[in-house]
N, C-alpha and C positions, 0 to 999 in steps of 0.2 A: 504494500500500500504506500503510495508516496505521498508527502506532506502538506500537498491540499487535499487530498481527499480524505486525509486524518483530521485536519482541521474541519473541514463541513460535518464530519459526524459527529467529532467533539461538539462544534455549535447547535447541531440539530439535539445531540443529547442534553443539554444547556438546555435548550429551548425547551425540552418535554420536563424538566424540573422547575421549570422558572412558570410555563404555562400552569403547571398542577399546582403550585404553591398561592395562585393568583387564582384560582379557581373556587380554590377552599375557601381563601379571606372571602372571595363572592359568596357562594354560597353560605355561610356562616352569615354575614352580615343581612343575605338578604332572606333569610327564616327567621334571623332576629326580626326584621323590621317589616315584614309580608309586603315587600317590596318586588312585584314582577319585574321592575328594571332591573335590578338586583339579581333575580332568579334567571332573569331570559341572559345576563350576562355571563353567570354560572353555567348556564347549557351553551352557550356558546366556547364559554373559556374549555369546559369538557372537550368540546367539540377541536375546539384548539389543541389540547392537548393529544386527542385522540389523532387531529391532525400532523401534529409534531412529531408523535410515533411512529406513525406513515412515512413522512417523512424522512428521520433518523433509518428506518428500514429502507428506503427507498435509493439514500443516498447511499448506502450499505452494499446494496447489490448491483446499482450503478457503476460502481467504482470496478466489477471484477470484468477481467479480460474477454473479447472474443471466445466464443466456442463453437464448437460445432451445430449446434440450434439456435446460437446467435452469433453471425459470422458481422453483423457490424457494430455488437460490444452489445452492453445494458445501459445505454445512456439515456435510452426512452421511458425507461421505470417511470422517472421524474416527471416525464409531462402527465402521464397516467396516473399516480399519485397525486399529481394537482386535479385533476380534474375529478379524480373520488371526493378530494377535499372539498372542492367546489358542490358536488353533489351534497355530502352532508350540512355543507352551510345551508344550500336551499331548504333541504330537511327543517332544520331549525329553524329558520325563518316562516316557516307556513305554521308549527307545531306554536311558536309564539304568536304570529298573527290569530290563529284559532282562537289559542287560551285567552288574548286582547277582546274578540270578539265575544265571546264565552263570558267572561268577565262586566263588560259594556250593557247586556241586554241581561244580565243576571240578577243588577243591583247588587 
């Protein structure tokens, strides 16, 4: 492995402790406070995290050589990993719009 693609996974690994650490202060603060901003932050920051593991894997196997079922590398992981991620963000984005609406006509 050479020393940028040790540094991206070290960063990526960063990222999935730093995202999970920011997740929990959300979600603690916002069940304290029955704050949906709070909470839809919390499912997103998860989301994040969940993203950053993706990631952290994605840059993982990016990084390894050519082979015989990939004769021009694994460097496409990466755009496929973005785009699951983008898929789950939409996820949560409708799951909160719902619970908004749900909320709204509830009282």
């Amino acid at each position: 492995m050479n020393d940028d693609n040790a540094r991206k996974e070290r960063a990526a690994l960063a990222s999935i402790f730093a995202s999970a650490g920011l997740t929990v202060a959300k979600l603690i603060a916002g069940l304290l406070t029955g704050s949906l901003g709070l909470l839809s932050e919390a499912g997103h920051g998860l989301l994040d995290t969940g993203a950053t593991t993706l990631t952290y894997f994605a840059v993982k196997e990016a990084s390894k050589p050519a082979d015989d079922e990939h004769p021009y590398g694994h460097g496409k992981i990466e755009a496929v990993a973005a785009l699951a991620e983008t898929g789950l963000l939409l996820v949560l984005a409708v799951v909160v719009v719902a619970i908004a609406i749900y909320k709204l006509f509830s009282g």
